[in-house]
C-alpha positions in Angstrom: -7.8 -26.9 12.8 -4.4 -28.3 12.8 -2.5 -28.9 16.4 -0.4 -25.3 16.0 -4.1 -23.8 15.5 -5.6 -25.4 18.0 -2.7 -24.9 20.8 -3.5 -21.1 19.9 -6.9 -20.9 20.5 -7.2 -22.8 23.6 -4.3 -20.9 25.2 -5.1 -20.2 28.8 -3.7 -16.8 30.7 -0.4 -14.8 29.5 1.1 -13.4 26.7 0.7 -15.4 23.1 2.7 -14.9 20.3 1.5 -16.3 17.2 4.0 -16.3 14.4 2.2 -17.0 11.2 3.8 -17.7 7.7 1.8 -16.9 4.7 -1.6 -18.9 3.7 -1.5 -20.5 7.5 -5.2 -19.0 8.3 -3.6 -16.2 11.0 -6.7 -14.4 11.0 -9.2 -17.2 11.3 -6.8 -18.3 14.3 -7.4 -15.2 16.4 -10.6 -15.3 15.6 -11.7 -18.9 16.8 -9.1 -17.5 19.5 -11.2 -14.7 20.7 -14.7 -17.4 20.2 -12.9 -19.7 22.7 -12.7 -16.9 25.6 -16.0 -16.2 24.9 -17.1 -19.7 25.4 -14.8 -20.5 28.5 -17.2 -17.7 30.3 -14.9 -14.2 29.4 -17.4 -11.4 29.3 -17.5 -9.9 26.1 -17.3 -6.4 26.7 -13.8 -7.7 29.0 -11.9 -8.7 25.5 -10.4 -5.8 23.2 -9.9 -7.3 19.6 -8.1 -4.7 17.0 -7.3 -4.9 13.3 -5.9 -2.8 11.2 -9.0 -1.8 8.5 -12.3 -2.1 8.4 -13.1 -4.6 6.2 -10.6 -7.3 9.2 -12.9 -6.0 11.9 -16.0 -6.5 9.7 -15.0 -10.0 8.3 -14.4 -11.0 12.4 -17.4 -10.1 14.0 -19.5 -12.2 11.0 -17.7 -14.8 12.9 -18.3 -14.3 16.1 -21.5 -14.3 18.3 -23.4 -11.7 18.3 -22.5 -10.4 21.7 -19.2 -9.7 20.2 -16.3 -7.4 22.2 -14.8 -4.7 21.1 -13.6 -5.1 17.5 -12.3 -2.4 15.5 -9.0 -0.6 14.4 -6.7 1.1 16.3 -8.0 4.3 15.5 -11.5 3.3 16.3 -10.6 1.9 19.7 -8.4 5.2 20.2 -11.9 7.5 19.4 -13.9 5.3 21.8 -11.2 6.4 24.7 -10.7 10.1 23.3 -14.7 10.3 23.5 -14.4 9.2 27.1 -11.6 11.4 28.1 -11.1 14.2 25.7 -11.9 17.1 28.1 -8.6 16.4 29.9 -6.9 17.8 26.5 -9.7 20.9 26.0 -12.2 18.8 23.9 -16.2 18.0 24.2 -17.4 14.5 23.3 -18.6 15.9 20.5 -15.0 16.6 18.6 -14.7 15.7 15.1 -12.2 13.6 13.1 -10.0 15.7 10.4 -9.3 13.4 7.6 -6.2 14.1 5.8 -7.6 16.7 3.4 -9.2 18.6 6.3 -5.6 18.3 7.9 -4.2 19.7 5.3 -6.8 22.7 4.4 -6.0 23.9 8.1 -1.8 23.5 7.6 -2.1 25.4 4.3 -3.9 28.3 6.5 -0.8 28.0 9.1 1.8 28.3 6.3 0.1 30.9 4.5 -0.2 32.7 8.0 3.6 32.2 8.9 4.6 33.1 5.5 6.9 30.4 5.1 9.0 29.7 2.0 8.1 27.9 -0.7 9.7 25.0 -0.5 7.9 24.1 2.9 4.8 22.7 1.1 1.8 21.8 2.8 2.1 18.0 1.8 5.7 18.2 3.2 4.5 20.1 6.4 1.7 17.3 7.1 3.7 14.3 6.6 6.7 16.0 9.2 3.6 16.1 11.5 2.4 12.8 11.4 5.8 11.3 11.6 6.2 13.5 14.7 3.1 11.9 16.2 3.0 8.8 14.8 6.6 8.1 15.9 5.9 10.1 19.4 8.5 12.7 18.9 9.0 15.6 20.3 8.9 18.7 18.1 11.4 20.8 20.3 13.5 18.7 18.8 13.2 19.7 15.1 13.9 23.2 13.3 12.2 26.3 14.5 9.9 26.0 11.2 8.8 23.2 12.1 8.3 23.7 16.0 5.6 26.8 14.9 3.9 24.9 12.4 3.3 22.8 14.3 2.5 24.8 17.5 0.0 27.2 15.5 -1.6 23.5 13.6 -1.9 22.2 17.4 -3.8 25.6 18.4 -6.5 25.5 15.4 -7.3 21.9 16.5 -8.2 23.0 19.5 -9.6 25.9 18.7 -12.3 24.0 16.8 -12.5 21.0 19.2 -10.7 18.5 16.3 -8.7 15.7 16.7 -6.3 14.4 13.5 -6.5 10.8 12.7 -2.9 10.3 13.6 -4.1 11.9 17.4 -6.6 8.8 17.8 -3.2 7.2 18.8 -0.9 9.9 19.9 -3.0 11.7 22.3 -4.2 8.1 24.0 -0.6 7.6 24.2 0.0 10.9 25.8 -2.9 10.1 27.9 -2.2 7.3 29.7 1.3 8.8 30.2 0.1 11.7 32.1 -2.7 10.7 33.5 -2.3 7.5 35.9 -5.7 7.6 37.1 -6.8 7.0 33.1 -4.7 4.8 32.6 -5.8 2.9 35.4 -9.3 2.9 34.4 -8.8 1.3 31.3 -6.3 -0.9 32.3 -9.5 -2.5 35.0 -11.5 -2.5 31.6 -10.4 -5.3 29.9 -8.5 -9.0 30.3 -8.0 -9.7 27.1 -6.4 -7.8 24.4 -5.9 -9.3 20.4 -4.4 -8.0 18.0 -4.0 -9.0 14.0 -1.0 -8.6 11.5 1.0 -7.1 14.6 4.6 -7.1 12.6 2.5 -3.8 11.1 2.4 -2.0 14.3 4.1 1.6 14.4 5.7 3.2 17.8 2.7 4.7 18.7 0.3 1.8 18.2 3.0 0.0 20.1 3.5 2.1 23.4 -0.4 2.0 23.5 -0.9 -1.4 23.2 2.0 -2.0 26.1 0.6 0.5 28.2 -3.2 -1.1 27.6 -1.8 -4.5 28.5 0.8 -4.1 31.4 -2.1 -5.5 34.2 -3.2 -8.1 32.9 -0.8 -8.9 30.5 -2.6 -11.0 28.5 -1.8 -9.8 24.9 -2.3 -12.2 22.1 -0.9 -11.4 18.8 -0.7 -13.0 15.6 1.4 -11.8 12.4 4.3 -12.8 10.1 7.5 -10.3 10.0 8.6 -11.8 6.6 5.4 -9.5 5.2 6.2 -6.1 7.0 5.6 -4.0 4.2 4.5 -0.5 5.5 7.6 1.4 6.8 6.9 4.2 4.9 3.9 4.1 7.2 6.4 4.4 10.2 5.2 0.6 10.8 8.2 -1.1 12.5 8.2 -4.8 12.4 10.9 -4.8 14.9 8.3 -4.7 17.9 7.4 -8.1 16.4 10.8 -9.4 16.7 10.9 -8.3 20.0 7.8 -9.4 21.9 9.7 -12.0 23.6 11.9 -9.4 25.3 8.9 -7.1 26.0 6.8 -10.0 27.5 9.3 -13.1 28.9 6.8 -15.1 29.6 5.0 -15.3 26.4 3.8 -18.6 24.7 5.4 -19.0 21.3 3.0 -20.9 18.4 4.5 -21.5 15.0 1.7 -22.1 11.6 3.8 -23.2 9.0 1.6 -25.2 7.0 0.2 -23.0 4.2 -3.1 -24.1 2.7 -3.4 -21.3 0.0 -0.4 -22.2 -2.9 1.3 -25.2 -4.6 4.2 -26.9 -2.7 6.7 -24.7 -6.1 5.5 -21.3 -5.3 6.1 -22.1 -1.5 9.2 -23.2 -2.5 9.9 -20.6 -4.1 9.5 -17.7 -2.2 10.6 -19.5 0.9 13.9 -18.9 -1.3 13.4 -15.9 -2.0 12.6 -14.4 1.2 15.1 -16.8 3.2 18.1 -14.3 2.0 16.9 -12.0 4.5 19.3 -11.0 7.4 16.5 -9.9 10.0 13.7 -11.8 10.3 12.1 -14.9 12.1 13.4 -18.0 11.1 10.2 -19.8 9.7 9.3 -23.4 8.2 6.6 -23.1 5.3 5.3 -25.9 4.3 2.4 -27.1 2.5 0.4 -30.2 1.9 -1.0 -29.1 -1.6 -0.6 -30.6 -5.0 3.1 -30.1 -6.5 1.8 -28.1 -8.8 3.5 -25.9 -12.3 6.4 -24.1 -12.0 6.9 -20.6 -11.7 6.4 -19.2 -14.9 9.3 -16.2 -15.8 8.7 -14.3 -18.9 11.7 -12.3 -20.3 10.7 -9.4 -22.1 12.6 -5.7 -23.9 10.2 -3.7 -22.5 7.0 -2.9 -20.6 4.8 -3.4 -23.7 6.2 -6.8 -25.0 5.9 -8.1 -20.8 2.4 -6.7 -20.7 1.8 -9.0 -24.1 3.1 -11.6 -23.2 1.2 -11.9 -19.5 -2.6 -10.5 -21.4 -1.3 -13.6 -23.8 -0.9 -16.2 -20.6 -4.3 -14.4 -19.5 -5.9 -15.1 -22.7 -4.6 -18.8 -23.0 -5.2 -20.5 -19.8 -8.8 -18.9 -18.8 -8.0 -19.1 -14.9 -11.1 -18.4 -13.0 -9.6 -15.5 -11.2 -6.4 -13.7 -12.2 -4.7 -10.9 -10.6 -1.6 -8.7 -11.8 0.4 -7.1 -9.0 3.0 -4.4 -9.9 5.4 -2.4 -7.5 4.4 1.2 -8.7 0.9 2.4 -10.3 2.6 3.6 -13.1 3.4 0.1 -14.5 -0.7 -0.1 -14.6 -0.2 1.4 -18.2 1.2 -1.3 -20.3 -0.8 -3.3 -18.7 -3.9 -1.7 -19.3 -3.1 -0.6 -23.1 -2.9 -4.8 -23.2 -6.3 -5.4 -22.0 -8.0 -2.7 -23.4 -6.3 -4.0 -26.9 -7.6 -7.6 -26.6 -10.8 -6.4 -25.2 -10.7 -8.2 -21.5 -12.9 -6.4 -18.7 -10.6 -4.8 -16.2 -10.8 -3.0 -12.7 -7.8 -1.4 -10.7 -8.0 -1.9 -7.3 -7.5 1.5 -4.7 -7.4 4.0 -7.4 -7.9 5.2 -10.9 -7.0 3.7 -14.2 -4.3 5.2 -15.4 -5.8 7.9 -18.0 -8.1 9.0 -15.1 -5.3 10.1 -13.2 -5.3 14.1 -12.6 -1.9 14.2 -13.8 -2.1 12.5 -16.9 -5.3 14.0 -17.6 -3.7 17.6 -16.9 -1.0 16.3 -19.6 -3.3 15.3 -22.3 -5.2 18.0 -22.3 -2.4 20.6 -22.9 -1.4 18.1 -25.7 -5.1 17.6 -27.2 -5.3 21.6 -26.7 -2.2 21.6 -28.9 -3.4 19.8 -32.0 -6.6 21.2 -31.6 -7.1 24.9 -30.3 -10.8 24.6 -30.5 -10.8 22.2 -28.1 -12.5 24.1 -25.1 -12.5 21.3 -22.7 -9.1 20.7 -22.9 -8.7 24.7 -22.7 -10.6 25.4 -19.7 -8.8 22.4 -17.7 -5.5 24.1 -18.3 -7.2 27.6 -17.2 -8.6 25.7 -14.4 -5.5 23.8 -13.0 -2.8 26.6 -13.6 -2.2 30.1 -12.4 -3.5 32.6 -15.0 0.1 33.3 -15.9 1.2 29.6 -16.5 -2.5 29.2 -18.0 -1.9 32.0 -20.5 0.8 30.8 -21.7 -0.1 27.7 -22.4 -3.0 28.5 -24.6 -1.1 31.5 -26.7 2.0 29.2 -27.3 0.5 25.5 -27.6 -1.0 25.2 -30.9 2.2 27.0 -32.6 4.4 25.4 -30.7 3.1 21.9 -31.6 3.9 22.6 -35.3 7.3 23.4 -34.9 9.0 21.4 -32.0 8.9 17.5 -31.7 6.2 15.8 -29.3 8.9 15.2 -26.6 9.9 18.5 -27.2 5.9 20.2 -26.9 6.1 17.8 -23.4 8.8 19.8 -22.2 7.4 23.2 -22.7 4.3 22.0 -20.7 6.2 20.6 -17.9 8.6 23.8 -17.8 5.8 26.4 -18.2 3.7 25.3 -15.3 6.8 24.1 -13.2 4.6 20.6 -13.3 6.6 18.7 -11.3 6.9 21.4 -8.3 2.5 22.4 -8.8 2.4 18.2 -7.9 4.7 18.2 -4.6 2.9 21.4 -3.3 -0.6 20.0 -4.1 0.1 16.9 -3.4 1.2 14.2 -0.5 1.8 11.5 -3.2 3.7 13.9 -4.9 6.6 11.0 -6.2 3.5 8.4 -7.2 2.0 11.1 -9.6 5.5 12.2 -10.6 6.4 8.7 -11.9 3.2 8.4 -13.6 4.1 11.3 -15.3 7.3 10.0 -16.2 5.4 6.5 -17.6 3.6 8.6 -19.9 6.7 10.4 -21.1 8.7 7.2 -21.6 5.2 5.7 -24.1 5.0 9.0 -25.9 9.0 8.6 -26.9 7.9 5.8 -28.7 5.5 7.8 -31.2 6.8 9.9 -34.1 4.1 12.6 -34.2 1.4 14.0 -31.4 -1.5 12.6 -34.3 0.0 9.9 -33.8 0.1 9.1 -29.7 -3.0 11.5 -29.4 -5.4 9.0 -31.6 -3.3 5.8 -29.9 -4.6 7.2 -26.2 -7.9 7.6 -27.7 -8.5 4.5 -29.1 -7.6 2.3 -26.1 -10.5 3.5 -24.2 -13.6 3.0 -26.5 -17.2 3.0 -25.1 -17.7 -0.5 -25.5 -14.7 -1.3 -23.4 -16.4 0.1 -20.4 -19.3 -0.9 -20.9 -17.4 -4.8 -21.1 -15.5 -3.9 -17.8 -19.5 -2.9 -16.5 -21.5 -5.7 -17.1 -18.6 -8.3 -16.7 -18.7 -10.5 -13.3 -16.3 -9.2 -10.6 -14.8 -12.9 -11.2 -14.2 -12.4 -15.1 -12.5 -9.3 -14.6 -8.5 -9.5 -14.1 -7.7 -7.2 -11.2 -4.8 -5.0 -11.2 -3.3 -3.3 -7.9 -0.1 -2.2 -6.4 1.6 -5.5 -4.1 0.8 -3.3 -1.1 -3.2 -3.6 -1.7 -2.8 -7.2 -2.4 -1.7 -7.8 1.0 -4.4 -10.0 2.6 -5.8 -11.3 -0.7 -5.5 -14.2 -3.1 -6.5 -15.3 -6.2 -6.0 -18.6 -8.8 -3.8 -17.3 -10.7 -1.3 -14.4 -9.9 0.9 -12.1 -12.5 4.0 -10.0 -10.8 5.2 -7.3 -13.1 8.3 -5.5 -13.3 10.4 -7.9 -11.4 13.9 -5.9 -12.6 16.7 -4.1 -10.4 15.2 -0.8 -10.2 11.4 -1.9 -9.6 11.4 -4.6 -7.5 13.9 -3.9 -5.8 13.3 -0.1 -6.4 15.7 1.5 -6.9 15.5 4.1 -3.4 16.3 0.9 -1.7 19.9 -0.1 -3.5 21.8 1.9 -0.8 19.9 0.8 2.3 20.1 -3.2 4.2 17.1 -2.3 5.5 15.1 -1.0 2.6 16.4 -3.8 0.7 15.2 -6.4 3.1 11.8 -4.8 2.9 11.8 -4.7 -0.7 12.1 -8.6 -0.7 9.5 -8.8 2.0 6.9 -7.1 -0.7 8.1 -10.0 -2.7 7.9 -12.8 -0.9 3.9 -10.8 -0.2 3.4 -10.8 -4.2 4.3 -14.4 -4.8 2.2 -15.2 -1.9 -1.0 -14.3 -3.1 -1.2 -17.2 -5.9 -3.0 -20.0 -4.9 -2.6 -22.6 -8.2 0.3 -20.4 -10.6 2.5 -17.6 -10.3 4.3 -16.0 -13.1 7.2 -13.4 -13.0 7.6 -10.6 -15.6 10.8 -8.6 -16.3 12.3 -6.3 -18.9 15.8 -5.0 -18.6 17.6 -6.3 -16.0 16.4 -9.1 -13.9 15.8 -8.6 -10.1 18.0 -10.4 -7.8 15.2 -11.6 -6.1 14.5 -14.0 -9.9 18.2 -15.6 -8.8 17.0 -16.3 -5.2 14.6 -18.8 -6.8 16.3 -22.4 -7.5 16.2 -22.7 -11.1 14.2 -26.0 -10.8 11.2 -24.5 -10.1 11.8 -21.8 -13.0 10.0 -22.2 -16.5 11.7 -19.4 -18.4 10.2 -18.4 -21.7 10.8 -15.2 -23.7 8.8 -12.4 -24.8 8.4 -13.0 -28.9 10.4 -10.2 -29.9 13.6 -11.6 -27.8 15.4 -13.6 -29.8 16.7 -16.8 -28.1 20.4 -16.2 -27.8 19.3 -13.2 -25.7 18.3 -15.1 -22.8 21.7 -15.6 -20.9 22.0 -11.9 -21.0 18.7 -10.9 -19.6 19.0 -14.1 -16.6 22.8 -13.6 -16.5 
C-alpha cells in the first residue's frame, strides 16, 4: 500500500474522510481499513460496514476474517433495525419487503380506487412517492392527489404488514427521530461506522448515517465526487462536499495515484472532468506506461461509428473489450455490427435490443403486416393491446402495409394503440423504452420497403450467432452496457459511443449547470474504466467534452465514408 493508503487504514479515532480519484483502490482501502480495527482488538459485531450493492458487500467480506461485522447495503442494514423495531410503526418481525413491482400492483389498486385521471399513471404515482421518501419530504406539502395516494398507499402497507424498499431507509430515519430511546440503542451498538462510494449517498441515507454516527463519531468514508452519477436516484454528492462542515474534526486523506490506466487517458479525462465548477479539486496521477493516445473516430452516423469501433475490435484482439454508451438505445448499431462480423456478445443489465418488449411489440405489428398468417405475431398484438386498439390493428395492417410507406405503416401502429402513452402508464422507464422506440424508427427510415427492413432484423440474429455468444468465454465476448453499469468496473480496452452534443451531454441537460456538470462526471466515469486504450466515437456534432481533451493526446481518424476535408467540420 502506498503512504496515502496506509495513513487511511491505520487511522486511529474520529471522523475520516477518504477522497479517492479514479483507479486509486478506494474500496480495497476501506477494506484493509475495516481489517485493521479488527486487528487493533475492535469487536466485530461493534463495526457497521455499508455498500451500496451486493456484489461490494460480497467482494468485502471474501476479504475479511471470518468473524466479519456487519457488512451489507443500506437497505439491508435498514431491515436488520426495522426487524428489531418495526412494531413501534404497527409491523410484526415477520413484514415483508415490496419490490417495485409489488409497489406498484398495490398503487394501481389506490388509483383505480380513487378514480384518478389518467394522466396520473401508476409509474408517475410511484416515483412522486419514492422521491417523497427518499428525499424525506413531507407529503402535506404536495397537491391533494398526491397527499391521498399516498395516504391510502401508506394504509395498504400496513394493512398487510409491508414495508417498501425505499422505507428500509425512511422509516429508520423517522425512527430514530421520534424515538430517542431507539436511537439511543443503536447509537450504544456500534463504534465504528464505514461506508463506500459515499459521494452516492441520497438525503435519506444521509440523515441516517448522521444520526447512526453522532456518539461516537467515528465515520469513515471513502468516495470520489468527480463520479457522482446517480441524481436521478435523488443521490446528492453534495453531502460529500460537505463532510468537513458536518464533522470539523475529520481527518482528510487524498489517493491520487491511479493504478488502473495509461498516464494519456489519465490525462485526459483529468481534462475533461477539470472544467467542472463544483467539485473537489483532485491530483490524478499515475505511475503506468505512457501508453497510446486516445483514439477519436469521426463518423455520419451511428452505423458507420459502430463499423468503424467492431473494425478497431476486430484488428487489435484486446483480451477484454468493453463498449459503453449513454442510452440503451445506441446498443443497436452496435449490435447489428457484431452480429454482422460474427463476434460473441452479451449486454450487461438488460436485454439486447430486439428482446426489448417494445421493439418486440413493434415488430410484430409489422411482421403481422406483411404476413397476416402470422399467428404469433397476431396473438402478441391481441395480447398487449386493448381489444379495441387490438382489433384494429389486425383488420387494418395487412392492407394498410400495401398502400402507405413503411414509416407511414409505423405511424398507424404507434397512433392506433397510443404507443407512446400504453409505455408511460405501464412503465417507470417509460422515456428509456420510448427512445428505443425512436432508435428503431430512425433504422427503419433508412429502408425503402418493410421486405426489405423485416428480412434485415431477421438476418442479424441467426441461430448460430447465439449459439457463438453461448459457448464463447465470458473473456472473448465484448461487453456492452450503459456508462452507469460500468461504474466500478474495468477492462483492457474500453469503446465510448455517442460522444456528440445531444448524447453525451444529453440533451435534458443543455439548460441546467448542474445537469451538465453531472453529464461530464459520467464522462470522466466512461473514460475511466480503460485500463491500456480508450477510444471515443461520434457522429454529428462532437461533444464539448472531445474539446476538453488537449489535442496532444488525440489520434483522430475518420469513419471510411467521411471524406477527409470533412474533418474540421465534424472537430470544429
Amino acid at each position: 500500500m502506498n503512504p496515502s493508503q496506509l495513513m487511511a487504514v491505520r487511522h486511529g479515532k474520529g471522523p475520516l474522510l477518504i477522497v479517492a480519484g479514479a483507479g486509486s483502490g478506494k474500496t480495497r482501502t476501506l477494506t484493509q481499513r475495516l481489517a485493521h480495527l479488527i486487528q487493533d482488538g475492535i469487536p466485530p459485531r461493534r463495526i457497521i460496514a455499508i455498500t451500496f450493492t451486493n456484489k461490494a458487500a460480497g467482494e468485502m467480506r471474501s476479504r475479511v476474517a471470518s468473524s466479519a461485522p456487519f457488512i451489507g447495503t443500506f437497505h439491508s442494514f435498514g431491515a436488520s433495525i426495522l426487524r428489531r423495531e418495526g412494531k413501534r410503526l404497527g409491523r410484526t418481525r415477520n413484514f415483508v419487503i415490496f419490490d417495485a413491482d409489488d409497489s406498484l400492483k398495490i398503487i394501481k389498486k389506490v388509483v383505480l380506487a380513487l378514480d384518478l385521471p389518467e394522466r396520473y399513471s401508476p409509474p408517475k404515482v410511484r416515483y412522486e412517492i419514492s422521491k417523497i421518501k427518499n428525499n424525506l419530504l413531507d407529503p402535506a406539502g404536495f397537491d391533494d392527489w398526491l397527499k391521498q395516494t399516498f395516504s391510502e398507499y401508506e394504509a395498504e402497507l400496513r394493512r398487510q404488514n409491508a414495508f417498501d424498499f425505499d422505507d428500509l431507509i425512511e422509516k429508520v430515519v423517522e425512527l430514530f427521530r421520534t424515538s430517542p430511546d431507539i436511537l439511543k440503542k443503536h447509537q450504544s451498538r456500534f463504534d465504528y461506522i464505514l461506508i463506500d462510494e459515499y459521494q452516492d449517498i441520497n438525503l435519506a441515507q444521509y440523515a441516517l448515517v448522521k444520526l447512526l454516527g453522532a456518539g461516537h463519531r467515528n465515520l469513515n468514508v471513502v468516495g470520489d465526487d468527480q463520479q457522482s452519477i446517480y441524481g436521478f436516484r435523488w443521490s446528492d454528492f453534495t453531502n460529500f462536499l460537505h463532510f468537513e462542515r458536518d464533522w470539523p474534526e475529520a481527518k482528510i486523506v487524498e489517493l491520487g495515484e491511479n493504478y488502473r490506466s495509461t498516464k494519456n487517458i489519465v490525462r485526459a479525462a483529468s481534462a475533461v472532468i477539470g472544467n467542472n465548477k463544483f467539485q473537489r479539486p483532485k491530483d490524478l496521477w499515475t505511475e503506468n506506461d505512457v501508453g497510446e493516445q486516445v483514439k477519436v473516430i469521426g463518423a455520419e452516423d451511428a452505423e458507420e461509428e459502430a463499423e468503424a469501433v467492431v473494425g478497431d475490435i476486430l484488428k487489435n484482439s484486446w483480451p477484454e473489450s468493453a463498449v459503453l454508451y449513454r442510452t440503451n438505445a445506441q446498443s443497436r448499431a452496435i449490435e447489428h455490427a457484431l452480429s454482422l462480423n460474427s463476434l460473441p456478445y452479451e449486454v450487461f443489465g438488460g436485454l439486447k435490443f430486439y428482446e426489448r418488449k417494445e421493439i418486440k411489440d413493434l415488430i410484430a405489428g409489422l411482421r403481422y403486416a406483411l404476413n397476416p398468417r402470422d399467428e404469433l405475431s397476431r396473438e402478441r398484438l391481441e395480447k398487449t393491446f386493448r381489444k379495441a386498439p387490438a382489433r384494429e390493428l389486425v383488420l387494418n395492417l395487412p392492407t394498410l402495409a400495401v398502400k402507405l410507406s413503411l414509416l407511414e405503416l409505423i405511424g398507424f401502429f404507434l397512433k392506433t394503440t397510443s404507443y407512446f402513452e400504453f409505455l408511460a402508464a405501464k412503465f417507470e422507464n417509460a422515456e428509456d423504452r420510448i427512445e428505443n422506440v425512436t432508435e428503431l424508427v430512425n433504422f427503419a427510415s433508412t429502408f425503402k420497403t418493410l421486405p426489405e427492413f423485416l428480412e434485415r432484423i431477421s438476418l442479424l440474429h441467426p441461430l448460430d450467432e447465439v449459439n457463438l455468444s453461448a459457448g464463447a468465454p465470458p473473456g472473448k465476448r465484448v461487453k456492452l452496457m450503459t456508462i452507469h453499469l460500468a461504474k466500478g468496473l474495468e477492462f483492457d480496452s474500453v469503446y465510448v459511443v455517442g460522444v456528440a452534443e445531444g448524447l453525451l451531454p444529453h440533451q435534458r441537460s443543455f439548460y441546467s449547470e448542474a445537469e451538465l456538470e453531472e453529464e461530464r462526471r459520467l464522462m470522466y466515469v466512461a473514460m475511466t474504466r480503460a485500463r491500456r486504450n480508450l477510444t471515443l466515437g461520434f457522429y454529428g456534432l462532437a461533444s464539448r467534452f472531445l474539446h476538453e481533451i488537449p489535442p496532444e493526446l488525440i489520434d483522430y481518424s475518420l469513419a471510411q465514408d467521411i471524406s477527409p476535408t470533412e474533418k474540421e467540420i465534424y472537430l470544429d
